[in-house]
N, C-alpha and C positions, 0 to 999 in steps of 0.2 A: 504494500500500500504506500509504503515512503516514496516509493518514485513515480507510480500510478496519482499520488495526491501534489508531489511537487509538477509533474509534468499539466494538471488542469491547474496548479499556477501559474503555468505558461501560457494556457489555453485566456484564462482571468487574464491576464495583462491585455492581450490585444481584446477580450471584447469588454473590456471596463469594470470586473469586478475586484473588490478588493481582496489580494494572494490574502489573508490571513481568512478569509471566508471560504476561499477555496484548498485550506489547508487542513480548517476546521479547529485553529486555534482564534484565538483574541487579537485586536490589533494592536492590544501593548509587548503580547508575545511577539509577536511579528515585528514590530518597531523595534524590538530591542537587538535583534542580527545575532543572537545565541542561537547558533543555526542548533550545537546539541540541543540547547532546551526545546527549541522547536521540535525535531527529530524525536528526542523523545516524550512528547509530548503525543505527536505522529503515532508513534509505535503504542504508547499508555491507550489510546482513544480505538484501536485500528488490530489491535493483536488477536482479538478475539475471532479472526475471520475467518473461516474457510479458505484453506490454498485455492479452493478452484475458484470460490468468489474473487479473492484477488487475482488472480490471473486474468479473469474475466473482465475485469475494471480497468487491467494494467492494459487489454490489448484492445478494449474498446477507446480505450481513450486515447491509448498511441494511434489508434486509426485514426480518430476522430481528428490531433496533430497533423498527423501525416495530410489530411484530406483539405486542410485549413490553407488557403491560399494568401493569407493574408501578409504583406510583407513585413512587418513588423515583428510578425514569429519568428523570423529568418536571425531577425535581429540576437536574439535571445536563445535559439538552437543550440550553437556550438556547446552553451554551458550545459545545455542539458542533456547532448549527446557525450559528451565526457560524464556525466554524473553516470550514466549506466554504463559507462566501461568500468566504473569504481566499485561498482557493484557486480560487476557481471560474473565473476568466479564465486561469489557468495550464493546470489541467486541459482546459478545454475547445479550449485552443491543440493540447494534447498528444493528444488524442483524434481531432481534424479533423482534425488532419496525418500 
């Protein structure tokens, strides 16, 4: 879900909602840039999930990314496609097993 709820903060930036809404914390959590405290915050709200529901959410919303033309996303990409290379050996541990 951490990278499924950071990537519809990406989605929020270009269509005008505020990331701590689409993060699903506060906007003083969000103002303060403790990206752990965010994170875990993320994780405390979000753990309780189903793997297949998160996956579910992670590959609707990447799609959802992926299909967004808008050029302003573009802006914002690069960081968000290094965020899942950071992740990618974890995840992939967590999905195989």
């Amino acid at each position: 879900m951490h990278l499924a709820l950071w990537e519809q903060a990406l989605l929020a930036s270009v269509d005008g909602r505020p990331r701590h809404q689409a993060l699903g914390i506060d906007a003083s959590t969000d103002d303060s840039e403790d990206y752990d405290g965010i994170n875990a915050r993320i994780f405390a709200a979000t753990r309780h999930r189903p793997l297949k529901e998160v996956l579910d959410v992670l590959r609707s919303t990447h799609a959802t990314t992926r299909a967004n033309p808008e050029p302003a996303l573009l802006k914002d990409a690069p960081g968000y496609i290094e965020h899942y290379d950071q992740h990618r050996g974890w995840i992939e541990t967590l999905v195989s097993g």
